[in-house]
Structure formats: C-alpha cells, structure tokens
C-alpha positions, -999 to +999 in steps of 0.1 A: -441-180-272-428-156-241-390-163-239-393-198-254-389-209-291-382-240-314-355-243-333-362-250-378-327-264-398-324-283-430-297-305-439-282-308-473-265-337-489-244-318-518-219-348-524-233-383-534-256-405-515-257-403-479-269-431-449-293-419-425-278-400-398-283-379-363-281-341-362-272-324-332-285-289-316-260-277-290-271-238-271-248-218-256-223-254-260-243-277-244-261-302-261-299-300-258-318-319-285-312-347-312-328-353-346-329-383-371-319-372-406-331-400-431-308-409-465-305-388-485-295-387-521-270-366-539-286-327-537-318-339-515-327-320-483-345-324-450-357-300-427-365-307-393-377-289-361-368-293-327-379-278-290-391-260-277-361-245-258-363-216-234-342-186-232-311-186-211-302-147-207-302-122-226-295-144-261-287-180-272-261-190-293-270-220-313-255-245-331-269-271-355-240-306-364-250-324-393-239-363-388-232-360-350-217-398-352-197-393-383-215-425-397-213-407-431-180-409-450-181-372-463-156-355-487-153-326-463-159-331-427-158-298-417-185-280-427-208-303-408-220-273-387-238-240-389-248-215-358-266-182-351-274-163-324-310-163-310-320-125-292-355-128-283-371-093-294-398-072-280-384-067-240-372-045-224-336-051-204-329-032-177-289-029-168-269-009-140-244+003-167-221+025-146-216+018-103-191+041-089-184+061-053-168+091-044-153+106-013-171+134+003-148+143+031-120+121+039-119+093+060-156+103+070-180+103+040-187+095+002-216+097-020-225+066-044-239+071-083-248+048-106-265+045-141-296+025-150-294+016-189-325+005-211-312-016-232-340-036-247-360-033-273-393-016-264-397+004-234-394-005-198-426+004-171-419+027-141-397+002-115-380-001-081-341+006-077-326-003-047-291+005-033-282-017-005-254-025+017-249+011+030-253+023+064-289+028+076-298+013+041-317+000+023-330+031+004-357+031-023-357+047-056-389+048-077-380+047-115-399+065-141-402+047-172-375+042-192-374+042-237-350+020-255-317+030-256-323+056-226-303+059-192-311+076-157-279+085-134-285+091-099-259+107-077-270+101-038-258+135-025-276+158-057-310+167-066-328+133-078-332+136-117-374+144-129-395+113-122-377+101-098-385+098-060-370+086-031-375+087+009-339+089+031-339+066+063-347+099+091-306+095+102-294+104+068-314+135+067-324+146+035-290+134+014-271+106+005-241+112+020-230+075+037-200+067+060-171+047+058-162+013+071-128+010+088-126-024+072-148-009+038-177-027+030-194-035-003-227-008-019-249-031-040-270-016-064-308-039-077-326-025-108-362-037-113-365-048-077-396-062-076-395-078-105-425-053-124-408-049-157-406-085-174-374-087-192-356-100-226-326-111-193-332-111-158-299-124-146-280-087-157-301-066-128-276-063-103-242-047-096-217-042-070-190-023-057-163-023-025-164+005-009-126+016+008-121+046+033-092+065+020-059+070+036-065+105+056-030+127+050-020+145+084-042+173+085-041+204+108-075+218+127-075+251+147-099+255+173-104+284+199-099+269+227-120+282+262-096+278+288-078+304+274-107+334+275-102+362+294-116+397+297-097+427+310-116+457+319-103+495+318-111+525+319-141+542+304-162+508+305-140+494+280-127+458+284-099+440+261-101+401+253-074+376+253-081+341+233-064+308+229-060+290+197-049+254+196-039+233+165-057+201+177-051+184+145-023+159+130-006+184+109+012+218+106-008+249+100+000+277+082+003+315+100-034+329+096-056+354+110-081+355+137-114+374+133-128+394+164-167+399+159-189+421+183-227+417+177-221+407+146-197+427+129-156+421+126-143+455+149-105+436+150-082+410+137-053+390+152-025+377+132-015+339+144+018+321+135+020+286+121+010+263+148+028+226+146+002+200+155-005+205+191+007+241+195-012+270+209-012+309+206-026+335+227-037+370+214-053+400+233-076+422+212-092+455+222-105+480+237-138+473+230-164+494+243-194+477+262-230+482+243-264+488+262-248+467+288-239+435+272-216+425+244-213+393+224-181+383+214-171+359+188-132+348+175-131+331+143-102+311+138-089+313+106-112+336+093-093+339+058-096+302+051-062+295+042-051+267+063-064+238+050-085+221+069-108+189+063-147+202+056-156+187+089-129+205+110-135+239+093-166+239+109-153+243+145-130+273+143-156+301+161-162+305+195-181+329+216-187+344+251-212+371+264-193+403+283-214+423+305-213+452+329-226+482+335-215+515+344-214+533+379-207+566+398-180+548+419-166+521+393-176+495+368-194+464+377-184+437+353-192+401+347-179+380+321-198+346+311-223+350+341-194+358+370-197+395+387-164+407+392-157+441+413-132+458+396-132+494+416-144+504+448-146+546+456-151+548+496-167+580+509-161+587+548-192+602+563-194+626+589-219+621+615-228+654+630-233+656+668-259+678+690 
C-alpha cells in the first residue's frame, strides 16, 4: 500500500531431494529479510512471502538466493538466484532535467534556466519551484500542473511560459538578470518545494550548479567627457561647440564618429580617430544658430556603434548641455550651462546739451 509492498518467490528443487534451507532477499544489495524453505523433493516447490519493505527511491532492485548457507549440495550452484526490478506505479516524479546559466554582460550579469521534467506515471498537481542561492534570492515559481512525460523550461531573463507565475525581489526589477560573484557562487534549483505533489522518488527534486564570472577581455569605452565643453559665440547669434572624448576603458577603440544633436535632431558629425585606452580627442562643431533663445545640445559618442563596447558601457556615450542667449541692439548676451557671459559691448557717448 502507498510506496510499500511485500515481496512473493517460489523456490524449485529441479535436481533430487533437497534438505531444508534459508532463502535470502537482498534490495538494492543489502540484505533485508530471511525465509525458511522446508525439504523438498525432486520437482516440489514452495512459495513464500516476505515484508513488507518500503520503497527506497524511485525503484528497487531485488534479489531472491535460494540456499543462502549452501547447506544443500546442488549440481549447479549458480543459478541459486533470481532478481527484478520493483518501480512502484501510479506517481508522479518530478525532476529538474536540465540546470544551466548564461552570461548577460560580462563580468556583470547572467540569466539562469532550467527544465522541470514529469517523469512519472500520472500527472503531477500545480507545485512550488524555487531557485536559490542567487543574489537577493530566494525567488518563487508557481508550477502549473504538469502530464506524464511533459517538461516546463524557464529562462529567468524571458517572458515566464503560460501558467506560470512568479514575483521578483523589488531590487531585481521585473527580470531575472543576477550578478556575479568574484569568487562565483553556487544557483540551486528545488522542484516541488513544499512537498504538495507526493512522488513515486522524493530524493531526485533538487539540482545545482557553480556559478563562475567570466574572464572580461580588455575592452574599450568612450565617454564625452565635461571638462572639455566649450561654447564659442560669433557673429549673427551663432555659437560653435568644442567636445572632449575620452577612452576610459581597458582597450583600443577603433576611429568612429561623433553625433551632434540640437533639440533633437543630428545638424553635424565629427569624425574621431582610434583612441588607445586612456586617450582623449577634442572636436569643434558649428555654427549652430541659437533657437527661441535656448538650444539643447547633445554629442553622442560613437553614434555608428562600431567600437565595441560592453552593453553596460554603451550606455554612457551621450552627453548634453543647454546654450542660451539672446540677441541685442549692441551685442549678444550669452550664457552657456547657467553662466552669462558678455561677449560685446557697443558704447555710445552722449552729449549733454548746455543752456
């Protein structure tokens, strides 16, 4: 009954007259029950039963010797034993078949997926699957139910599969995207956590895997930098920009082009060499003209994408400032980032008239 069970053999004597003798039932090699196995004659039989024994996994293998004592001289001593393998049927078993991560962006983040396996016999209920050992974890996973034979794969950083649910610890966001240990760390992955589906094996409900940051290659990453913005105003209430560009990162870039956008829209380009790791250039772009008083100005480093840059650093190439300034009769009155700067005085001499 449940996961337990008794075991039913029969011995035959198919040589001449036998003593009485002691059979032997061994599961999974260990010896867990004895039986006395009267004389018999030439041909006779006896059939015993023995137990009851409970299930150890997901199966038993178990063995049945005939004249455990060898008290019977027998023509042929080796065919004193017989076995078989005992799968209790009717449960379901739930496995994590498949445990795997992959990096997201080097040296930063990776995404975990695994597989969740029916492999029973009937169906298993709606459960709990819980992946620990991650930062911020451990995160939750309601299961839907699962038919014989039928899997559910989950990958952390994609839309969750139909039926299932699951609620991100608030500093994750609303993804599964983890962070690396400097020393790695190991992602552990429960099916059936709370123990609601009641299993042919409950032993098989768990897997692991050690999670190791990658070695990062030397990577370049160009910022615009702000201690090298300028603006330069001339005539007509135009202005020109001059920029900085650094490669902050470990490794060469290659020549690119920097984007100039006004309000919004590209109005020039700048082309930049390759920058060695720690190298800067500067570039002046314009005339512009000012608009309704007050500009914004963005560069975009890069703006072509091809210097390759980690996903992380390619989100730091813009930069921009507000120019303003307005127009008058004796010159232009400009100020750039919230400084007024005088660029042109017009001085009128007066003459006072006298009686």
């Amino acid at each position: 009954e449940g996961k337990t069970y008794n075991v039913t053999f029969t011995v035959k004597n198919q040589g001449a007259a036998a003593i009485a003798s002691t059979a032997s039932i061994k599961i999974d090699g260990e010896e867990k029950a004895t039986a006395a196995v009267p004389a018999l004659a030439a041909g006779e039989t006896h059939t015993a039963t023995v137990g009851p024994f409970t299930l150890t996994g997901a199966n038993d293998t178990i063995k049945v010797y005939a004249d455990k004592l060898a008290v019977v001289a027998e023509l042929d001593e080796t065919n004193n034993y017989l076995e078989t393998l005992w799968v209790l049927p009717g449960y379901p078993d739930l496995i994590i078949s498949n445990l795997e991560y992959e990096c997201i962006i080097p040296g930063k983040t990776y995404k975990v997926t695994f597989t969740i396996k029916n492999q029973g016999d009937v169906a298993a209920a709606a459960s709990t699957a819980s992946l620990e050992g991650i930062p911020f974890g451990p995160v939750a996973f309601k299961m839907p139910a699962l038919e014989p034979g039928a899997t559910l794969t989950i990958d952390t950083a994609d839309h969750m599969p139909q039926g299932v649910s699951v609620r991100w610890p608030p500093v994750l966001g609303a993804g599964g995207r983890f962070s690396y240990d400097e020393d790695g760390h190991t992602v552990k992955v429960y099916v059936d956590k709370d123990g609601v589906v009641d299993e042919s094996d409950e032993t098989n409900n768990y897997l692991e895997i050690t999670v190791l940051s990658p070695d990062l290659p030397d990577v370049p990453d160009l910022v615009v930098i702000p201690e090298g913005w300028s603006v330069e105003w001339v005539e007509g209430g135009q202005y020109r920009v001059t920029f900085t560009i650094r490669n902050q990162g470990e490794g060469d870039a290659a020549a690119s082009t920097a984007g100039i956008e006004i309000d919004g829209e590209e109005k020039a380009t700048a082309a930049i060499p390759a920058l060695p790791a720690g190298k800067t250039h500067t570039a002046t772009a314009g005339p512009f003209t000012l608009t309704n008083g007050r500009d914004i100005v963005k560069v975009i480093a890069d703006r072509d994408n091809v210097v390759q840059e980690t996903p992380v650093e390619e989100g730091n190439n813009v930069r921009e400032w507000p120019v303003e300034g307005q127009k008058a009769p004796w010159g232009i009155i400009a100020g750039v980032t919230g400084a007024a700067v005088v660029v042109g005085i017009v001085v009128f001499a007066v003459r006072r008239r006298t009686s």
